[in-house]
C-alpha positions as CSV (number, residue, x, y, z in Angstrom):
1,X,58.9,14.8,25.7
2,X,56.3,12.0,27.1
3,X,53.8,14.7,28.9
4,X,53.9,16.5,25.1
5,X,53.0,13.8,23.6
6,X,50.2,12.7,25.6
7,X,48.7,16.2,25.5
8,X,49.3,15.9,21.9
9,X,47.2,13.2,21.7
10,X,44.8,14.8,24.6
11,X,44.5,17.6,21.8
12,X,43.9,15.4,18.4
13,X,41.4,13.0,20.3
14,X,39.6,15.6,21.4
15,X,39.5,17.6,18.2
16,X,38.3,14.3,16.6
17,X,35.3,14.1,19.3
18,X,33.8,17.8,18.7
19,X,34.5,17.3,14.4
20,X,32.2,14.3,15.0
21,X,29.5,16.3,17.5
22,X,29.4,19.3,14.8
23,X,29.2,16.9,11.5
24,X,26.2,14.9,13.6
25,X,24.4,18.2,14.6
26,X,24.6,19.4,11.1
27,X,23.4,16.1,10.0
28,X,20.6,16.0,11.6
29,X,19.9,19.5,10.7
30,X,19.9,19.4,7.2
31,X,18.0,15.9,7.4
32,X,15.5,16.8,9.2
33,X,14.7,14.8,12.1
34,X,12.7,15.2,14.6
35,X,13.7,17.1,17.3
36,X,12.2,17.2,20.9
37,X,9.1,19.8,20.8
38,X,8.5,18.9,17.2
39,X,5.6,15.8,16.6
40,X,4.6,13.8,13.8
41,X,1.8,12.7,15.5
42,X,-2.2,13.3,15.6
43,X,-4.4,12.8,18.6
44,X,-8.4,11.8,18.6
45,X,-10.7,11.8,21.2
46,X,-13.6,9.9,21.2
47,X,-16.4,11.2,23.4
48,X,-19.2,8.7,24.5
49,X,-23.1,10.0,25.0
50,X,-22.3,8.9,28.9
51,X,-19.5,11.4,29.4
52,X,-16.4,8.7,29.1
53,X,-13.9,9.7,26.6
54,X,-11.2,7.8,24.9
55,X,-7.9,9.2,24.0
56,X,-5.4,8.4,21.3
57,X,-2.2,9.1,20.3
58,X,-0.3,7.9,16.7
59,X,1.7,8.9,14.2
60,X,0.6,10.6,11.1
61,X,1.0,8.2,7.7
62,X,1.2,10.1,4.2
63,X,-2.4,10.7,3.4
64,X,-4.2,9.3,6.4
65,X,-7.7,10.5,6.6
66,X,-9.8,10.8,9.8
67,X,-11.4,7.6,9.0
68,X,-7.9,6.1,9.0
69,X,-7.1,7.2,11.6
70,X,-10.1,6.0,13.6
71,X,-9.7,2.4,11.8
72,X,-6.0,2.8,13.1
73,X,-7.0,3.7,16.6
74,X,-9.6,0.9,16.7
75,X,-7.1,-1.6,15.9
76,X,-4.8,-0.8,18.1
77,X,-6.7,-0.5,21.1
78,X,-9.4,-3.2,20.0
79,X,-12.5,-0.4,20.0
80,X,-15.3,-1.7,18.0
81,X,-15.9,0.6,14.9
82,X,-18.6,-0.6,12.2
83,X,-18.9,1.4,9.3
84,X,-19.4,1.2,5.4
85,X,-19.0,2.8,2.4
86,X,-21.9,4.1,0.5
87,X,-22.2,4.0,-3.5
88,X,-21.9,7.8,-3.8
89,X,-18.8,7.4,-1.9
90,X,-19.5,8.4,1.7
91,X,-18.9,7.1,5.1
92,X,-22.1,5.4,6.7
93,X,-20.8,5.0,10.2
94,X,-22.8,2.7,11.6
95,X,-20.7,2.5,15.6
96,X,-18.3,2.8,18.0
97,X,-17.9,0.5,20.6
98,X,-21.4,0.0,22.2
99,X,-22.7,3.5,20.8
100,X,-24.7,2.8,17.8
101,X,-25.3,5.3,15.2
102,X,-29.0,6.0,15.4
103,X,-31.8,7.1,17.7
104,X,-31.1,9.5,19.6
105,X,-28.1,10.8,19.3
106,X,-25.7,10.4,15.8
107,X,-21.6,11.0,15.8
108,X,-20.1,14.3,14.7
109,X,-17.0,14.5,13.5
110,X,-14.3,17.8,14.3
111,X,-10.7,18.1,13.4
112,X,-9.0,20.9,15.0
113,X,-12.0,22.3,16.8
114,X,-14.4,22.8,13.2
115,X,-16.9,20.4,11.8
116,X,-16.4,17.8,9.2
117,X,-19.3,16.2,7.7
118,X,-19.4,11.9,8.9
119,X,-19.9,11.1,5.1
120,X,-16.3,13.2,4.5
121,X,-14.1,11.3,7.1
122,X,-12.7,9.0,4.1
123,X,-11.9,12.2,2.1
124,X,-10.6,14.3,5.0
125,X,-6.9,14.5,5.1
126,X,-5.2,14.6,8.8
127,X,-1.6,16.4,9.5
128,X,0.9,16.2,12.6
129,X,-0.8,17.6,15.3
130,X,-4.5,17.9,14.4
131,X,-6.6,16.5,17.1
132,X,-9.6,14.9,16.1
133,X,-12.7,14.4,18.0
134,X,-15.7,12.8,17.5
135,X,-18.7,13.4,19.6
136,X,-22.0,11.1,20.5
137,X,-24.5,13.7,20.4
């Protein structure tokens, strides 16, 4: 009668256990979350006129624009970015770290591979993995 009971118990305790693992993987289907393989994240790469590059990594905020997300960037990594905002409403970037924005060679801006106009990187909405780059050329 004892060995019955304890495999009884073996039984309802493990019944319990796989309830909980199937309510918890449905939970966290029909919520949503973020499973391995999926990212909520954007990446920019900031290429210098010397050849050096700089790489970021960060998540993606509700309507975070490439010029957020450079501002971001800067802050967290402390890169020097100096930029302002004309009256018609454009970007004026002015630099990025030591490269300053005339002369020579200006910044160009790409999100996923295609062009975006410098004086559009306030306007520019970025998603979940959209790489950024911005070129010294």
């Amino acid at each position: 009668m004892h060995k019955l009971l304890k495999k009884a118990k073996f039984i309802k305790n493990y019944l319990v256990v796989a309830f909980a693992v199937i309510i918890l993987g449905a939970s966290l289907f029909y919520l949503k979350f973020d499973l391995p393989g999926t990212s909520s994240e954007a990446q920019l790469v900031i290429n210098f006129e010397n050849g050096e590059s700089r790489k970021f990594k960060g998540p993606v905020m509700s309507e975070m624009t490439i010029l957020k997300a450079l501002y971001s960037s800067s802050l967290a990594s402390g890169l020097e970015v100096r930029y302002s905002i004309q009256d018609g409403g454009g970007v004026s970037l002015a630099k990025i770290d030591g490269a300053i924005n005339y002369g020579h060679g200006t910044w160009h801006f790409y999100l996923n591979s295609e062009p975006v106009n410098a004086i559009d990187i306030d306007k520019v909405k970025i998603r979940a993995g959209d790489l950024i780059e911005v070129k010294y050329e």
